[in-house]
C-alpha positions as CSV (number, residue, x, y, z in Angstrom):
1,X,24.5,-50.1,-54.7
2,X,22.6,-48.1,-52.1
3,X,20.8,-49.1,-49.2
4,X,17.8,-47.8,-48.2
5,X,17.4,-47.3,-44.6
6,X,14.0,-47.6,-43.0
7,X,12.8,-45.2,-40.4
8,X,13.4,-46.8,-36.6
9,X,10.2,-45.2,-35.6
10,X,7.6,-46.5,-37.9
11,X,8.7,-50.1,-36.8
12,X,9.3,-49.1,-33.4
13,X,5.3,-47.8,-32.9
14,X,4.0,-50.9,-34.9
15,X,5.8,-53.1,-32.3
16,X,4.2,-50.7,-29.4
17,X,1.3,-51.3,-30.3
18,X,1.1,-54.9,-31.0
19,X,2.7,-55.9,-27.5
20,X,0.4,-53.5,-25.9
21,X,-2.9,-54.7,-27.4
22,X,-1.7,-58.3,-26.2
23,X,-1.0,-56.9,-22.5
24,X,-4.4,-55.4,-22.2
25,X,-6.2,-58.5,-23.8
26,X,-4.8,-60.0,-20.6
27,X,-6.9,-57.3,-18.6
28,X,-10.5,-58.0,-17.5
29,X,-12.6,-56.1,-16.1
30,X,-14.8,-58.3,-14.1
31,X,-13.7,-59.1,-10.6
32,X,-16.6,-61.8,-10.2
33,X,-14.1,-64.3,-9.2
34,X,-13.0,-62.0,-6.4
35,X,-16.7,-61.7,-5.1
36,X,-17.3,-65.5,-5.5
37,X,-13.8,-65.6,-3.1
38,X,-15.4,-63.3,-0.6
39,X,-18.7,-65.6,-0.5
40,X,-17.0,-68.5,0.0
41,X,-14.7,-66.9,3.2
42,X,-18.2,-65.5,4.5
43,X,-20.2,-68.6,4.7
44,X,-17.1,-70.8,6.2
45,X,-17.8,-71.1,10.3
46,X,-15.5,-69.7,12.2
47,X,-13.7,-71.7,15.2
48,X,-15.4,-72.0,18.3
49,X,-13.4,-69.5,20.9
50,X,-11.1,-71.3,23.2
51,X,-11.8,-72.0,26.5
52,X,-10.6,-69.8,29.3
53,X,-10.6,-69.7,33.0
54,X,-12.5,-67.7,35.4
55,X,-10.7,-65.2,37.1
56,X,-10.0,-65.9,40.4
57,X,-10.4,-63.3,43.9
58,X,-7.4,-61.9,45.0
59,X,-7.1,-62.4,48.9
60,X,-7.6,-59.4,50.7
61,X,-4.5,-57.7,52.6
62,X,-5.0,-56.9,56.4
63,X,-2.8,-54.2,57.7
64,X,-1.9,-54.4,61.5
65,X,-4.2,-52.8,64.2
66,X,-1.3,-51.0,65.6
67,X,-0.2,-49.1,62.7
68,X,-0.8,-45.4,63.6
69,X,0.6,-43.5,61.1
70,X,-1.1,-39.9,60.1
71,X,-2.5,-40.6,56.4
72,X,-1.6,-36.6,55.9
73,X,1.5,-37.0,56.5
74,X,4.7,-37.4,54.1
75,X,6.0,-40.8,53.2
76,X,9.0,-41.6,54.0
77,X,11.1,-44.4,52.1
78,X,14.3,-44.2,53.6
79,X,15.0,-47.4,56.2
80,X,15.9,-46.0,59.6
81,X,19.7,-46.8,60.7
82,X,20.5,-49.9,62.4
83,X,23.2,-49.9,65.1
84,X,26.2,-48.5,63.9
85,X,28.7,-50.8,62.0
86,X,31.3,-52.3,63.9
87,X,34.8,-50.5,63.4
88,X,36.9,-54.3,62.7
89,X,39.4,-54.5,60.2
90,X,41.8,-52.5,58.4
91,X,41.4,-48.7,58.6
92,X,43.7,-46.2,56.9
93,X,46.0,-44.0,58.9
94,X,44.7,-40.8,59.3
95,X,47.4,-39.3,60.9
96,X,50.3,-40.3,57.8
97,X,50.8,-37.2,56.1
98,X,49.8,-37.7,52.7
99,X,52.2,-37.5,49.7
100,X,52.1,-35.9,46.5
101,X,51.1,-38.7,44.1
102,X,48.0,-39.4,46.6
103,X,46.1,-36.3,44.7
104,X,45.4,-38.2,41.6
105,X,43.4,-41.0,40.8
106,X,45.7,-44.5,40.1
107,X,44.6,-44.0,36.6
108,X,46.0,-40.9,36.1
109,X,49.5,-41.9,36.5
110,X,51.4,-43.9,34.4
111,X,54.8,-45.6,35.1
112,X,57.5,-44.8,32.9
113,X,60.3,-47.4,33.7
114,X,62.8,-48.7,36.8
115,X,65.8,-47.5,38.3
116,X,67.9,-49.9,40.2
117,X,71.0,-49.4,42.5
118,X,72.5,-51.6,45.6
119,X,69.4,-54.2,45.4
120,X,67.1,-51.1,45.6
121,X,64.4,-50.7,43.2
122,X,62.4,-47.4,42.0
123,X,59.9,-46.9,39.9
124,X,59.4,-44.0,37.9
125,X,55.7,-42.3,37.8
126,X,54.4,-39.6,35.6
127,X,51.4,-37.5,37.1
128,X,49.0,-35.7,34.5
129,X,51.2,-32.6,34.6
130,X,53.8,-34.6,33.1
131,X,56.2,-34.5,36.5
132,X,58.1,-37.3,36.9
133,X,58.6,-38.8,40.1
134,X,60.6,-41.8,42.0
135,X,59.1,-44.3,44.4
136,X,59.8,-47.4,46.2
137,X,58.2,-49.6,48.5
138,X,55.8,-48.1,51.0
139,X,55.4,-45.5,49.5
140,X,51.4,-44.6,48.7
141,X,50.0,-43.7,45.3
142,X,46.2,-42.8,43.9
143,X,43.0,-41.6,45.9
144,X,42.8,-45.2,47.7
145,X,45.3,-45.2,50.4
146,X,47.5,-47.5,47.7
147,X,49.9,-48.2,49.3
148,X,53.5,-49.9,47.0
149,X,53.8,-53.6,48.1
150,X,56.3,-54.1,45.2
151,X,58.0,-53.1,42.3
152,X,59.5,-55.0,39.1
153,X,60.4,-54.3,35.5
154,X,57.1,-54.2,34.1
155,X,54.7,-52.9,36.9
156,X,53.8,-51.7,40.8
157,X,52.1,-54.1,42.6
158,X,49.9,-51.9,44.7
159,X,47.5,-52.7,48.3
160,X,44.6,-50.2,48.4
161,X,42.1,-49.6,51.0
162,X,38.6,-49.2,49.6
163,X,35.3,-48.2,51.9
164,X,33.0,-51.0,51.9
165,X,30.5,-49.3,54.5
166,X,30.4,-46.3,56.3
167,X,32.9,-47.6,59.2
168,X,34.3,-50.7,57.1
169,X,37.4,-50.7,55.0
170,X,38.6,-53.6,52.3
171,X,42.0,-54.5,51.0
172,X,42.3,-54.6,46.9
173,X,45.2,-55.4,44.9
174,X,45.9,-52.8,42.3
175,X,48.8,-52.7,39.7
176,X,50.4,-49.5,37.5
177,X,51.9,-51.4,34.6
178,X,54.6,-50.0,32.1
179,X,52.7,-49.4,28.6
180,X,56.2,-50.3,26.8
């Protein structure tokens, strides 16, 4: 026995158009309950303003008698110099010839292991060129005036002098550690 098959699309439209003639019975064109809304918000009183305070004279700025300055003149905001620093405390040694790992900053370098012979330590130091180089203790490294202080497996205890004014110098610990 055959089955007759019914067309999907006269269904289909009848259903369309059932469930949209209910949506737009939902849909009314009067908006008088949004005007009665409007009313209502227009006739309610609004809240009396708050209180504030009355604003208050600034006192008035003298300027001394004895100030003479030209008004055409340029301003000038840099503070004029006291008395020199004082020249205490550390200072590096100007007249040390400086040595080759001095050129580069203590970032620069990198340590790239120990040597030791007799109770002598050295540390190995790479600059950016890739050079390797051997140094103990006294010897100076980086841009500070670091100066070695000591040296074990892992690292180079360093003693730097950093400016701290224009006459006044500061000790700071630094270390070069081994990145193995």
């Amino acid at each position: 026995m055959r089955t007759r098959r019914r067309a999907p699309g006269r269904i289909g439209g009848i259903l369309i158009l059932v469930m949209g003639t209910a949506l737009l019975a939902g849909c009314d064109r009067s908006t008088d309950d949004l005007y009665g809304y409007i009313q209502q918000t227009l006739q309610r009183s609004a809240p009396p303003p708050e209180p504030y305070e009355a604003p208050q004279d600034l006192p008035s700025h003298t300027y001394p008698s004895g100030l003479d300055r030209d008004p055409f003149s340029r301003l000038s905001f840099v503070e004029p110099r006291v008395a020199a620093e004082e020249d205490t405390g550390p200072r590096p040694d100007t007249n040390r010839r400086r040595e080759e790992l001095e050129q580069y900053p203590l970032d620069a370098l990198r340590m790239a292991g120990t040597l030791a012979q007799d109770g002598q330590r050295w540390a190995l130091i790479r600059d950016p060129r890739g050079t390797v180089h051997r140094v103990s203790e006294g010897n100076y490294l980086g841009q500070n005036h670091g100066r070695i202080v000591a040296i074990t497996e892992r690292s180079v205890e360093l003693e730097e002098l950093v400016r701290t004014g224009e006459n006044r110098w500061q000790h700071r610990a630094a270390t070069l550690a081994s990145r193995e």
